[in-house]
N, C-alpha and C positions, 0 to 999 in steps of 0.2 A: 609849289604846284601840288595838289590833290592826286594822291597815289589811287589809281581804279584796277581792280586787280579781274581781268577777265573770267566769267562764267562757262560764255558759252559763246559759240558761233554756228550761224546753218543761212550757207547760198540759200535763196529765196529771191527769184525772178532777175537772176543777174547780178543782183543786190549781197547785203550781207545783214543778218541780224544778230543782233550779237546783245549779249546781258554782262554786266559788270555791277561789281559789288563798291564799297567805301566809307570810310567814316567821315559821319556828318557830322559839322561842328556845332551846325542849329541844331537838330534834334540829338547830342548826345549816345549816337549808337550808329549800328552798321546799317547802312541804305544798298538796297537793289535797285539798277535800271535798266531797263532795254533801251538800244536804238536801233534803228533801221536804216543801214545807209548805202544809197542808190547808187551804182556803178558812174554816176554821174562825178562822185567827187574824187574820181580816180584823176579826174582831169582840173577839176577847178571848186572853191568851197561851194557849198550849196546853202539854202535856205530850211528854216527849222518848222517844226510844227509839234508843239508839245501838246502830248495828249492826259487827259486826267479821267483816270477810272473812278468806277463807285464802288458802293459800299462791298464789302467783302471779296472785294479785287486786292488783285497785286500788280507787279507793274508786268505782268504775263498773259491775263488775258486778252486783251485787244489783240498783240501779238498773235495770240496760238485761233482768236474767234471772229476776228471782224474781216480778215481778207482785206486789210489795207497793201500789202507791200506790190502787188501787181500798179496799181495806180501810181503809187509813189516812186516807183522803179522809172516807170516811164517818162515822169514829169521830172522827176531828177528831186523829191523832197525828201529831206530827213525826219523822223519820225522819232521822238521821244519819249519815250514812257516813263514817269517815276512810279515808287508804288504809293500806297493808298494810305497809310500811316509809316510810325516809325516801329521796329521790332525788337524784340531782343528778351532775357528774359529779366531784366532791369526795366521793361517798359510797362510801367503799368496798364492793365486793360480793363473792360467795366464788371463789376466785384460778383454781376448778376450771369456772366457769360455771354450777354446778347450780341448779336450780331450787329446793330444799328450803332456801336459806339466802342470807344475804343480800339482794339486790333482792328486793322481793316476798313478805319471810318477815322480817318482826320481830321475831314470837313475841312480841307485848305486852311486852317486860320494857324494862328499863333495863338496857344495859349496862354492866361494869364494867372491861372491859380492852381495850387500845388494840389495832387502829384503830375500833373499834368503838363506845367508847365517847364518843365525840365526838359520832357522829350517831343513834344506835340506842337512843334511850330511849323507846322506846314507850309504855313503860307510863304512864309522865310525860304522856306527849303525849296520848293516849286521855281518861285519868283526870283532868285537871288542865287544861292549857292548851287543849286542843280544847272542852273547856263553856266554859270561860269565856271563850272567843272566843263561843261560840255565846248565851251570854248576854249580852253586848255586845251583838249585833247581830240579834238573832231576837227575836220573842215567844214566850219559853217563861215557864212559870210553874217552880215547885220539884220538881215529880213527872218522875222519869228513873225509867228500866228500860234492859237490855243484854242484845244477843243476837248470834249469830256462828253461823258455820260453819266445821269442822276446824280450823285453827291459830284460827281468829275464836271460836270455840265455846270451847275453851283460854282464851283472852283475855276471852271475858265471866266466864266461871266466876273463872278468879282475881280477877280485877275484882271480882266482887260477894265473893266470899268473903275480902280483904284489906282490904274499905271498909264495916263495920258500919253499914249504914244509908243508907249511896249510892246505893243503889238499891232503888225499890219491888218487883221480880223481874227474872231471872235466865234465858234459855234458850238453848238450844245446838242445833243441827245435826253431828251425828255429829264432838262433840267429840276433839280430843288428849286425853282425861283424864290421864292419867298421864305425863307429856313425858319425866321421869326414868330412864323404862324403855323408852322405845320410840322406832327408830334416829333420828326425825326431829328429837326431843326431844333426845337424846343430843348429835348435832350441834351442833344452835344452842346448846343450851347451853354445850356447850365450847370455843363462839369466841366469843360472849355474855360468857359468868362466868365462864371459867376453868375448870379442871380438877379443883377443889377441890369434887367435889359434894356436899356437905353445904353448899353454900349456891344449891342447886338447887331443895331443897324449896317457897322463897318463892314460887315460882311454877309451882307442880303443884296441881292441884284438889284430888287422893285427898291426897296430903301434906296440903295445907292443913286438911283437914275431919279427917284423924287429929289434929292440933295443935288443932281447935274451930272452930266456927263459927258465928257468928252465924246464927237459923235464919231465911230469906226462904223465897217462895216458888219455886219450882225446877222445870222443866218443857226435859226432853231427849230428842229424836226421835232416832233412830239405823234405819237400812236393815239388814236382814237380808241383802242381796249387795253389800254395801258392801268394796269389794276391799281397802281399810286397816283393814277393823274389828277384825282378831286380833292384826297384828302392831305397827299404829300407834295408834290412836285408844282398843284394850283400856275398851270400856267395861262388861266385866264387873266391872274394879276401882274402876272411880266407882261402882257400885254395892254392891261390897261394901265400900269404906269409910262410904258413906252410913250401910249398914245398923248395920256395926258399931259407928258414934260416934249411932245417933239421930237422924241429921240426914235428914228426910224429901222425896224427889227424885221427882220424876211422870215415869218414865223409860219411853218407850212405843216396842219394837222393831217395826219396819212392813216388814213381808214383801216381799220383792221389790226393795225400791227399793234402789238403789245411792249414792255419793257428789256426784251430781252435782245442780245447779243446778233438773231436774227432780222432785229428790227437796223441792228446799226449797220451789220452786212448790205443789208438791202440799199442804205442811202450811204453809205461811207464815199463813194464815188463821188455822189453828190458834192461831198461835203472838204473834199480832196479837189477838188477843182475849183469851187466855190475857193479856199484856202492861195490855188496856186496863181491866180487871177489874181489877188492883192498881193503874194509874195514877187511880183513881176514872173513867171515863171508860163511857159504856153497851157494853157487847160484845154 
C-alpha cells in the first residue's frame, strides 16, 4: 500500500477537505493531492469525480476558487484533485522560465524523451496510480467521471476518450481541444514526444474522435471573451470533429464570460449535476 502522509484538513459544508502528500513511482518524486469528501461516506463508499487543472495550477486551486464543495456535500460526490505537473528540485523545468511548459504544465501525457521522460508521465499518474492510491485509502465505490479546465479540460477529454468505459462522463472548461495545432500544444509536445508529430495525435481530442470513440456522455462550457479561444483552445474544431465522426458532445458557448476561475464558479453546479446524473447519484 502507498504511504499518504496528510497536509491538511478544513470542515467545508459538512464535508472534509483535506491535501496529502506521496511518492510517485510514475513520475519519480513527491506528488500533492486534495480530496473532498462528503459526510456522505461516513455511512457508505461514494462515487469519484476527478478534476484536472491548467496551466500553472496546482492541485489547490479549484479547491481554494471554484466553490465546488457546497454541491458535492449535498449530492454525496468525492472530488479529487491531482496537481498539474511533477515537482521537486530533481524535476527539470523549461530552460527559458515560461509558464506554458514545464513546472505547472504536464499536459496529461507520458513523456517519451529525456530529461523529461523520467518524471513527466502524467497521464500514467492521473489515469492509474493516482485511483488506485485513492482506492487504498478512501471510500469510494466503482462509479468515476473526469473534468478539467484548459490544459485540465485537454487531460479529461483524452482521458475519457483513450479509456472505453473509465469513466461514467466526461466535461471540460474552455478546453486545449486540439494541442497539435495550437502554440501551447505545439510546445509541450515537442519537448514531451519529440518532434516526430505523427505521434502527437494520441493525445489530441479532435485526433482521437477522427480515429473513433467510444460514445459517453460529454458536456463542454466554453466563454465567448475567452482571450485563448481562437488561437489556443479552437473549440470550433472539437466541434466539428464531434460532428463529422457522430460522436455526440453538449457544447454550450456562455456570452461574456472569459478563462478565468469566475467563469468555472459560475457553471460548476452545472457541471456537478450533469457528473451526478451518470454517477447514479440524485442531481
Amino acid at each position: 500500500m502507498t504511504e499518504i502522509i496528510e497536509i491538511s484538513q478544513n470542515i467545508c459544508f459538512g464535508g472534509k477537505q483535506k491535501r496529502f502528500k506521496h511518492y510517485s513511482e510514475v513520475n519519480q518524486c513527491e506528488m500533492t493531492f486534495s480530496i473532498f469528501l462528503p459526510p456522505q461516506v461516513d455511512q457508505q463508499p461514494a462515487p469519484v469525480l476527478y478534476w484536472l487543472s491548467g496551466l500553472t495550477c496546482t492541485d489547490e486551486n479549484f479547491v481554494q476558487k471554484a466553490g465546488a464543495q457546497r454541491i458535492a456535500s449535498e449530492l454525496g460526490l468525492i472530488i479529487v484533485c491531482p496537481d498539474t505537473s511533477p515537482r521537486g528540485t530533481d524535476v527539470p523545468d523549461d530552460p527559458q522560465g515560461s509558464w506554458d511548459f514545464g513546472l505547472g504544465a504536464g499536459f496529461y501525457v507520458n513523456a517519451t524523451v529525456l530529461p523529461w521522460s523520467k518524471h513527466y508521465n502524467m497521464f500514467d499518474y492521473v489515469n492509474q496510480e493516482l485511483p488506485g492510491i485513492i482506492k487504498q485509502h478512501f471510500p469510494i465505490n466503482d462509479n468515476q467521471a473526469i473534468s478539467g479546465h484548459s490544459m485540465g479540460g485537454h487531460g479529461a477529454l483524452i482521458s475519457a476518450f483513450k479509456q472505453p468505459g473509465a469513466f461514467a462522463s466526461v466535461s471540460a472548461f474552455a478546453p486545449i481541444t486540439n494541442p497539435i495545432l495550437c502554440p501551447w500544444g505545439i510546445k509541450a509536445f515537442n519537448h514531451y514526444l519529440g518532434s516526430d508529430s505523427t505521434r502527437w495525435s494520441q493525445y489530441d481530442a479532435c485526433e482521437l474522435l477522427k480515429q473513433g470513440v467510444e460514445p459517453l456522455p460529454v458536456m463542454v462550457d466554453q466563454g465567448s471573451s475567452d482571450a485563448f479561444l481562437t488561437e489556443q483552445l479552437k473549440i470550433n474544431s472539437l466541434e466539428k470533429a464531434a460532428q463529422d465522426n457522430g460522436f455526440p458532445i453538449d457544447l454550450s458557448i456562455q456570452e461574456g464570460y472569459d478563462h478565468s476561475y469566475f467563469f468555472i464558479a459560475s457553471f460548476i453546479e452545472k457541471h456537478l449535476r450533469f457528473h451526478a446524473k451518470h454517477l447514479g447519484l440524485s442531481s
